[in-house]
N, C-alpha and C positions, 0 to 999 in steps of 0.2 A: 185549739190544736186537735182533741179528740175530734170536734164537731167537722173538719178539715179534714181529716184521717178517715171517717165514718162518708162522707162526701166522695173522697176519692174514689174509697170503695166501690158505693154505691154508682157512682160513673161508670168506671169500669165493668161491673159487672154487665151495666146498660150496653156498653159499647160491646161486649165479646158477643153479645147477641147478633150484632150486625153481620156476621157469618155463620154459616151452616157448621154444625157437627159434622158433617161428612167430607167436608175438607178436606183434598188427599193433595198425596204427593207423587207425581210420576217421574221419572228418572230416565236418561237418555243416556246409552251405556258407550256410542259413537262419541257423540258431542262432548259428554260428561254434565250434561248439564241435569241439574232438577228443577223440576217447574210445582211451586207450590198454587195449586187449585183451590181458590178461596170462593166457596160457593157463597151464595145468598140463602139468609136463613128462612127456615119456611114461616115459621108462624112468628112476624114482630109483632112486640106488644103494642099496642096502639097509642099507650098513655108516654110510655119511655121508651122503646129502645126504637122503635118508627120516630118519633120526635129528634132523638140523637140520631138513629143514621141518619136519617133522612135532611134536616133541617140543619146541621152542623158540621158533616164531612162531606159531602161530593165535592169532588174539586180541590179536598185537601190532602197536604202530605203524609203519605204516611211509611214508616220506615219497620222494615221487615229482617227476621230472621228464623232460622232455621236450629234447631236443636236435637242432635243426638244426644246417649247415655255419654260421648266422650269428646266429642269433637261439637260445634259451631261453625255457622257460614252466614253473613262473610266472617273470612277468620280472622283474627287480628290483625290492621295493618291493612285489608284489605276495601277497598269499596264500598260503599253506604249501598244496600240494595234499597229504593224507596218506589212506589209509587202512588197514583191519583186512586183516589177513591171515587168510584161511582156505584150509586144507591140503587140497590138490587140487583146487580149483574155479578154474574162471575168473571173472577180477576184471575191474571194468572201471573205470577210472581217468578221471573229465572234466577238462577243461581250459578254462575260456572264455576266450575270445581276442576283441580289438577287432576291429571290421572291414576296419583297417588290416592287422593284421598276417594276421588270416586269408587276404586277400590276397596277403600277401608270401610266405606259404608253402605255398600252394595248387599249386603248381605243381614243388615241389622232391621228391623221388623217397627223400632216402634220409634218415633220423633216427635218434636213439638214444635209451632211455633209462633214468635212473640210479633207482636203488633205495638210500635208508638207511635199514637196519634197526637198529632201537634195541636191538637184542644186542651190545652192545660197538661200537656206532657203525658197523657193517661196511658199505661202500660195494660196489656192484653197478652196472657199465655191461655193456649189453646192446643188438645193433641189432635193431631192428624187421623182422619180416622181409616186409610190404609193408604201403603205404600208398594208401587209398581214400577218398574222399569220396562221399558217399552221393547219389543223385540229389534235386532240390527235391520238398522237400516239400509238395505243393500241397492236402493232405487239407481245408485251413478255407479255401481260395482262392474257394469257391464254398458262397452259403449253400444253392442247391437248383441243382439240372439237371434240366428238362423238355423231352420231345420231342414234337412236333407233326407229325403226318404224315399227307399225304395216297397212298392204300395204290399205290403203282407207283409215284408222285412225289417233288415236292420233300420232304425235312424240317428242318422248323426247329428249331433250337434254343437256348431260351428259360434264361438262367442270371441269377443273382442274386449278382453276383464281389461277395468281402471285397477288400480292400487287399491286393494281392499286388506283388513287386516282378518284373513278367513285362515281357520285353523285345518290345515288337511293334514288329516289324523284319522286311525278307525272310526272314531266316534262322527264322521261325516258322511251326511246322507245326503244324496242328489237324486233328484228325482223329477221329471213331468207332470203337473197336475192338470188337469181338463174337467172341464163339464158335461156331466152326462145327465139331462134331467134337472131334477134339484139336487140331485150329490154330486160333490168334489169326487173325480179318483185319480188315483198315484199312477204313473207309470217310472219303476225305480231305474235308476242310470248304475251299473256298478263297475268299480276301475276295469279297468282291464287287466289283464293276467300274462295273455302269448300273443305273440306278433304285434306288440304295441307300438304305435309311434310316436317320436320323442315328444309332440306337445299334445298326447292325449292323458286325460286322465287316468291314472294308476296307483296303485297301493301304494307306490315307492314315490310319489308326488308329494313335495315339500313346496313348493312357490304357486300361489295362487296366480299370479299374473301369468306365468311361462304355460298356463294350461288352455289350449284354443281348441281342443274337441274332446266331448264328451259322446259317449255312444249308450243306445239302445240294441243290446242286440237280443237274439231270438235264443230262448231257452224256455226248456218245459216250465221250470218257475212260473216266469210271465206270459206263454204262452195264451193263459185267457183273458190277461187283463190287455194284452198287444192286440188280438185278436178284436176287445169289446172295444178299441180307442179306433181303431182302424172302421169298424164299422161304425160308428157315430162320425167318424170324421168324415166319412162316404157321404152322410146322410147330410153333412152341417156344415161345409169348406167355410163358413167364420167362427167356428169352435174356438170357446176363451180356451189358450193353453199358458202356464205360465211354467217356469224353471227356474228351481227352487234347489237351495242349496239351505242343507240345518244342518249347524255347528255347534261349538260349544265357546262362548265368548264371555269370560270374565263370570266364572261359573254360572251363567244361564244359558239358556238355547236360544240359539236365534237362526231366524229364518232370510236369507236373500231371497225373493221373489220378482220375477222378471220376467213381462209376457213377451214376446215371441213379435221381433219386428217382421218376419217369412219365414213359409211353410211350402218348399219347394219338393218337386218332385227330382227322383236323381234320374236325368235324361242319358241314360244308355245311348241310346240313339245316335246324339248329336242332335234333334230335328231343334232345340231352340238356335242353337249357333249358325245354322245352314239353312234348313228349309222352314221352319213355322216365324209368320210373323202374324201375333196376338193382339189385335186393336178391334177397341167395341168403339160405336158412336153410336149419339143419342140424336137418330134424324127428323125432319120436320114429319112423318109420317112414316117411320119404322125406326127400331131398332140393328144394325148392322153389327157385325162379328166377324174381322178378317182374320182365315189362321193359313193363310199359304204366304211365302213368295210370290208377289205379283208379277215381278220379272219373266220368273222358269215356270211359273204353273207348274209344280211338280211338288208332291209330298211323300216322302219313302218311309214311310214312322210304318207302316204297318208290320204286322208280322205274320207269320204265318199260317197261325192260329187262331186272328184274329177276325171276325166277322161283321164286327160292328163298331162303330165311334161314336160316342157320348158327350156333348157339348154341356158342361154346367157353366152359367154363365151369374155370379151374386154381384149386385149393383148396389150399395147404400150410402144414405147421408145423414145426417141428424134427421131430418125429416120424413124419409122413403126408404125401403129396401126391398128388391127384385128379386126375381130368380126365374132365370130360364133355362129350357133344356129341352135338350131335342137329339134324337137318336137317329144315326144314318148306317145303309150298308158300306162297307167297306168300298164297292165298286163306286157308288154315289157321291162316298166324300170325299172320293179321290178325283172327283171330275170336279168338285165346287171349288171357289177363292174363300169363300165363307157364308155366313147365316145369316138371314132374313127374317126378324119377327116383327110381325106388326104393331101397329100401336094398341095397346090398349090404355084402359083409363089410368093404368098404373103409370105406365111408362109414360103419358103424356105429362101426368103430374108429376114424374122425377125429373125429365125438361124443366118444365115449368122451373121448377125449385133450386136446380142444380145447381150444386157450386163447385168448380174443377179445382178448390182448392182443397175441401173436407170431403170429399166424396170417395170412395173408394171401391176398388173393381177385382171382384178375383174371376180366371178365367181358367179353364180346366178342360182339355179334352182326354179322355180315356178310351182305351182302346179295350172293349171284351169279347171272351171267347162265345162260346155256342151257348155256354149255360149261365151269360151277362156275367161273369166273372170279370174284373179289371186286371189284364194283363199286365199293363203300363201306363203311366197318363206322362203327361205334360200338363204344368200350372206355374202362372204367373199372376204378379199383383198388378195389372196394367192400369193406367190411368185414362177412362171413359172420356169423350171429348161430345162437344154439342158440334153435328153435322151443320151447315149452313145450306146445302144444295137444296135446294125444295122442285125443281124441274131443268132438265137437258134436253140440247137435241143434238144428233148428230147431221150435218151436212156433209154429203161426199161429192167434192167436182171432180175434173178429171186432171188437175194436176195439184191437188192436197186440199186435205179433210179439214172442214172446219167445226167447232165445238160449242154450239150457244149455251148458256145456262142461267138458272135464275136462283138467287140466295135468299135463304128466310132471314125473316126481320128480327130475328130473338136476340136480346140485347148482346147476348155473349159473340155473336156473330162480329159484331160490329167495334171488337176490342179484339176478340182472344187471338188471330194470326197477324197482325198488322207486321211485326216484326220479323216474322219466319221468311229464311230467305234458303233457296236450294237450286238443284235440275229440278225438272219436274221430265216425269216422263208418261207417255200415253200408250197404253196396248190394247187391243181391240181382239176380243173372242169370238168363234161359235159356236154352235152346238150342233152336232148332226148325229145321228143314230145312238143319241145315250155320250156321245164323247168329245168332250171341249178341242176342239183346236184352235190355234193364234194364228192369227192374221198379221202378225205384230208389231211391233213396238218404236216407239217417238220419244227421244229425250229433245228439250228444247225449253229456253228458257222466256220467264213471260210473267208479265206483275198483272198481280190478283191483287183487286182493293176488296176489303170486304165491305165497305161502305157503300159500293154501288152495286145494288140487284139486280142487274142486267148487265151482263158479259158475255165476253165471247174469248176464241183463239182459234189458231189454223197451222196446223204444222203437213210438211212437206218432205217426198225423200230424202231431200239431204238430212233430215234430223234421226232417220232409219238407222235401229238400233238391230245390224245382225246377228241373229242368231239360227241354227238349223232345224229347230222345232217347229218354226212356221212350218205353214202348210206350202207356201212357193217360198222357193230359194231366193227372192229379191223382192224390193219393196214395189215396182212396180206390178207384178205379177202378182202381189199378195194384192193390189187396190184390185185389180181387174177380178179377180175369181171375188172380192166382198163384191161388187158391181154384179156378179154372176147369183150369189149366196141371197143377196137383195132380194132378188125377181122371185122366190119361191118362200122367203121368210119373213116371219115379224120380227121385230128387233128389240131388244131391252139394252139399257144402256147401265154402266157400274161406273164409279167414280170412287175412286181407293186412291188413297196417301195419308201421309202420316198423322192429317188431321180430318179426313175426311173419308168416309167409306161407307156406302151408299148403293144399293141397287136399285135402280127404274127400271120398271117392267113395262111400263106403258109408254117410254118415250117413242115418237114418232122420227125415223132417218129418213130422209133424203137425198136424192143423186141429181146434182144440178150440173147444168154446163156453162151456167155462169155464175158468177162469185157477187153476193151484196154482202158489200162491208160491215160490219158492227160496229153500232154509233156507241162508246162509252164516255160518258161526260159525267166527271167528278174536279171538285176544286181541292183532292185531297191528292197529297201523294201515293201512289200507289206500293205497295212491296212484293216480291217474290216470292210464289207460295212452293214447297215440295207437293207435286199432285200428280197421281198417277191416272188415270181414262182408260178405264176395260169396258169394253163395248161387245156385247154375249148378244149373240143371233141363234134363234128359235126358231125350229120347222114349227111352223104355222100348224096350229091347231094345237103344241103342244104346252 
């Protein structure tokens, strides 16, 4: 019996070896749960406690508990907690606990706890060697976070709170945090005080869900820490920013943290509702950037003061990230549809790579004064598309224009519009002394396969879309003065719509008087694509 007793022992003590001294407990103050962390011990003995773990527990049961100075879990009545053992890893043991009792031991510093391993019944007590509760969890607190901003000023921000259990009391801190470098800093949110409104946050705010804006506004306090966010954010339009709310939950602190679904600019203007429309494309041989109405050719966003416009353009995916930019005068970008940059070896490789599902696109024009100060901007998170056009030509007869064109072979070509179906509409520009005018415009409708590289189409007055901006008051007299515009210019052709925008600069027009068909032969069905045809005429030489 002694010699049985002396055995047990000696088991035992073999067995506690099987786990690390540093074995902790961390606690989940949401869930209520504790998760007991049974590390692997560093140094087995080789003769016994490696021969016992090793050789006689992986794979078997083992049943666990938890020990305060007052309380146990599971508690009486409750649930066998057990699991598998495997030899050298760390295990991680749950517990769920009421919210009572989570409570009651939230706050106690020291625990123990016990191991039966079903090799001979052997019992194991072991302490924890510390205990932590993890901060709130506030990841589903918020179904979206958006920021509104006017560019030096106030920012608003616009959230969409889940049911959380967040305490709004003095003791709550909201606040901005962003990256500058290798340091975190705060930009603090504080209630508001006068002229509040009813769902913004305030001293007098009791319900965490009834609150949907939170504001930045401008005071000397933060005047330099607004000032240092604003200029790194000039400099970084994918700056981490995250919005962060610290509470006080079940007497500890805890942090909601939430990065930022958009970081929009507050459009004064109107120009995103009316006049700008922001679409980049990734072409077989450029980069394309449209910010006008292709309709009106007309942009009004300027202001007064302003002399110049700033295109930033960030493109990235897990594998690529871009950035382009390019500054215009005022007069100049008031005459464009949008931007042209060539390929380089970057951009071909982010083609190459693309994926229109993980890839993300911020677009930004700014408007600055004399001394590049940012008056205003416009910014959008638009989604970059892979161009398919790789060459056009225009033909002009004399009773309607027709449009050849040829499509690159990049696989996304050959999937990504099959389904898009719309008008399509065609307007045709020039340029004469520094200033665009329209010749214009053709709605008409017409199936685009992407599966076949050689196409064509041909629209006709009746499909003339009036408007009084043309240069002739009717569609007939707008073909005769292009017939006219022809004889003295080279011609560049634009290809803009919803999935496609494109400038050629070198395609070659034609004026025929008589019409050869376009042969297109495919055994696939075709679909209807939305595509708009700007056709921009050049004094020669320029």
């Amino acid at each position: 019996m002694i010699m049985a007793s002396i055995l047990a022992i000696s088991v035992s003590s073999s067995f506690s070896e099987c786990f690390s001294a540093k074995s902790y407990i961390n606690g989940n103050s949401v869930t209520n749960q504790l998760n007991l962390h049974l590390l692997p011990f560093e140094r087995l003995d080789k003769i016994t406690s490696e021969n016992l773990c090793k050789m006689y527990l992986p794979g078997k049961v083992v049943v666990a508990q938890i020990h305060y100075d007052d309380i146990s879990f599971p508690r009486p009545g409750d649930a066998e907690v057990n699991f598998l053992y495997q030899f050298n890893q760390e295990i991680v043991v749950s517990f769920t606990l009421t919210p009572a009792d989570y409570l009651h031991i939230i706050d106690k510093q020291n625990a123990m706890y016990e191991l039966w391993y079903d090799v001979n019944l052997v019992k194991v007590n072991n302490s924890v060697n510390t205990i932590e509760h993890t901060k709130y969890n506030g990841t589903n607190c918020f179904q979206k976070v958006e920021i509104l901003y006017t560019i030096y000023g106030d920012i608003d921000i616009k959230v969409a709170p889940n049911s959380c259990s967040v305490a709004i009391d003095p003791n709550l801190q909201v606040y901005l945090e962003f990256q500058e470098g290798l340091q975190n800093n705060q930009l603090p949110v504080y209630p508001c005080t006068i002229n509040c409104a009813s769902n913004e946050f305030q001293a007098s705010s009791t319900d965490f869900s009834q609150i949907t804006l939170y504001r930045v506004k401008q005071s000397p306090s933060i005047a330099s820490a607004l000032q240092s966010f604003y200029s790194h954010f000039i400099e970084n339009r994918n700056i981490s920013i995250t919005f962060n709310l610290r509470f006080n939950s079940h007497g500890l602190y805890s942090v909601i943290s939430r990065p930022l679904d958009k970081f929009l600019a507050n459009d004064t203007w109107g120009c995103m509702e009316v006049h700008v429309v922001l679409a980049s494309t990734l072409n077989p041989n450029s980069f394309f950037m449209q910010y006008r109405d292709s309709l009106t050719n007309k942009l009004v966003c300027d202001t007064q003061d302003a002399v110049k416009v700033k295109i930033d353009i960030q493109i990235w995916d897990m594998k690529n990230k871009i950035r382009l930019q390019r500054e215009y005068k005022i007069k100049d970008f008031n005459e464009e549809v949008g931007s042209t940059f060539e390929n380089t070896p970057e951009l071909v490789k982010l083609r190459q790579d693309f994926d229109v599902l993980i890839s993300k696109t911020i677009i930004v024009v700014s408007y600055l004064n004399a001394n590049g100060m940012i008056l205003w901007e416009i910014i959008t998170y638009e989604q970059a598309y892979i161009g398919c056009v790789s060459r056009a030509t225009l033909h002009l007869h004399e009773n309607k224009n027709c449009l050849e064109y040829t499509f690159d072979d990049h696989p996304q070509c050959l999937i990504q519009f099959i389904n898009a179906t719309d008008k399509n509409t065609l307007g045709m520009f020039y340029k004469e002394n520094g200033k665009t005018q329209s010749l214009g415009f053709y709605r008409f409708h017409y199936p685009i396969d992407y599966k076949v590289l050689y196409q064509g189409v041909c629209f006709v007055c009746d499909q003339f879309i009036d408007d009084t901006t043309y240069v002739k008051p009717t569609c007939r007299e707008n073909q005769e003065y292009t017939k006219k515009v022809l004889k003295t210019a080279t011609i560049g052709l634009g290809i803009i719509s919803s999935y496609e925008s494109i400038i050629l600069n070198t395609v070659v027009a034609e004026y025929q008087t008589m019409f050869v068909p376009f042969v297109v032969c495919s055994s696939i069905v075709a679909a209807a694509v939305a595509i708009t045809i700007a056709v921009f005429l050049h004094k020669a030489g320029n």
